[in-house]
N, C-alpha and C positions, 0 to 999 in steps of 0.2 A: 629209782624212779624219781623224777624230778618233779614238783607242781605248783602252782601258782599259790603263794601263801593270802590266806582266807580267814574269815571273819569264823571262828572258834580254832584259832593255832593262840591264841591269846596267852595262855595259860603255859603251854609248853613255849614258847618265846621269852614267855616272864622266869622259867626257871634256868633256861639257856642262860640267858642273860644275865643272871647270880649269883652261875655257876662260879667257884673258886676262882678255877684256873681261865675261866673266860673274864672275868674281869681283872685278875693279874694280869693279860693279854691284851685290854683295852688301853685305850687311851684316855679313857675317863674310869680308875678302878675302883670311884665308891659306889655301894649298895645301891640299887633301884628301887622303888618304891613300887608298888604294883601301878597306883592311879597315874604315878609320873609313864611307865608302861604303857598303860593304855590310852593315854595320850600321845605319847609316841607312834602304837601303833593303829590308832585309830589315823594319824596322819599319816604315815608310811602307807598305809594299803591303796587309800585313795590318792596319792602322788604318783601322776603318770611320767613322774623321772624316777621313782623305785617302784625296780621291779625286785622282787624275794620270791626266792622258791624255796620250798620243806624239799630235801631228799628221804625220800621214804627206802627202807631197805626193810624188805619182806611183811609190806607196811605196817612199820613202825617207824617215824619218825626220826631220824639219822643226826640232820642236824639244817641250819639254814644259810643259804647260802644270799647274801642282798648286795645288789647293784644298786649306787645313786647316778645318775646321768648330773653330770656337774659341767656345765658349756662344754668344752672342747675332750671331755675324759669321763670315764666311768670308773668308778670306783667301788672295789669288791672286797667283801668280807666275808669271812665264814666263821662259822659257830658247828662244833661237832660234839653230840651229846656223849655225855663222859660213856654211856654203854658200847658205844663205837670207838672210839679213840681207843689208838694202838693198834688198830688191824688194817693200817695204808691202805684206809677211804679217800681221805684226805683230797690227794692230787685227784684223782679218778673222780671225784664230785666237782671239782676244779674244772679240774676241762670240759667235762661234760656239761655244765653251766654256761662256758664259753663258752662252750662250741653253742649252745643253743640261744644266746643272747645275741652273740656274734649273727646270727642269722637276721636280726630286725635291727639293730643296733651299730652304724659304722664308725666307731670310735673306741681308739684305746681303751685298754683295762687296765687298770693302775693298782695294784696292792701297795698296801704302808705299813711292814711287818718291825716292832718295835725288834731291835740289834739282839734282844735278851730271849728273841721268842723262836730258838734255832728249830723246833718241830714244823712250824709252820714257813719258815724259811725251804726247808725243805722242800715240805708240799706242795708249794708255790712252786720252785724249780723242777720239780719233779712232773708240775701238770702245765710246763710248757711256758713261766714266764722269767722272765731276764731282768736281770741287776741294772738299774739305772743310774742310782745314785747314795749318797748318804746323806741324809735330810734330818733336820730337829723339827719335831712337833709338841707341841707342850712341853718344853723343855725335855723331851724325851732321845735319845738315838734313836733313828728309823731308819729303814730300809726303804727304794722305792724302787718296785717292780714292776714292767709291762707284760702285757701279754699280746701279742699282734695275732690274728689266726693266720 
């Protein structure tokens, strides 16, 4: 189940976001601070160019899935909480997000998956998005992938 992320996900977002292996995965991987957090998220909710949704699985909190509408492209990420991870959600929250942003939204989905982060390379092609290019972002190897529906 997919749903529009909301004023008390605060908490579970802050521990997402601190998780180990999600910030080895970012592109910025030092510690967050909670107040920096809620600053962040207090501007993410109300930015009507992000939209984020919580996947819930047997409502519990799965992991989150954020779209930035950036001019001509939209840009996607996912966060999957370590109790999910390993049991090929991944793609299947993927698409299922496309598919339903794809609905109000007529422009590209772009992923930027660092060269080192082969799980999510994966899940990306797995839920339907294609190798574009080899890109550096903060001095990083990246990957850049579309998704068209």
């Amino acid at each position: 189940h997919l749903r529009r992320l909301t004023r008390g996900d605060e908490e579970i977002t802050y521990q997402w976001a601190n998780d180990e292996l999600n910030r080895k995965n970012s592109f910025n991987s030092s510690p967050i601070g909670f107040e920096e957090h809620l600053t962040w998220f207090t501007r993410k909710i109300s930015d009507s160019n992000a939209i984020y949704y919580i996947c819930e699985i047997n409502n519990s909190p799965a992991g989150l899935i954020r779209f930035d509408i950036n001019n001509d492209k939209v840009i996607i990420g996912i966060t999957i909480d370590k109790k999910f991870r390993g049991k090929k959600l991944s793609s299947r929250i993927l698409h299922k997000s496309c598919e339903e942003i794809s609905n109000f939204v007529d422009l590209p989905i772009i992923a930027y998956i660092k060269k080192e982060n082969i799980a999510s390379v994966k899940s990306f092609e797995k839920a339907g998005f294609n190798f574009v290019k080899n890109i550096t972002i903060q001095n990083i190897d990246t990957y850049e992938y579309i998704y068209r529906k």
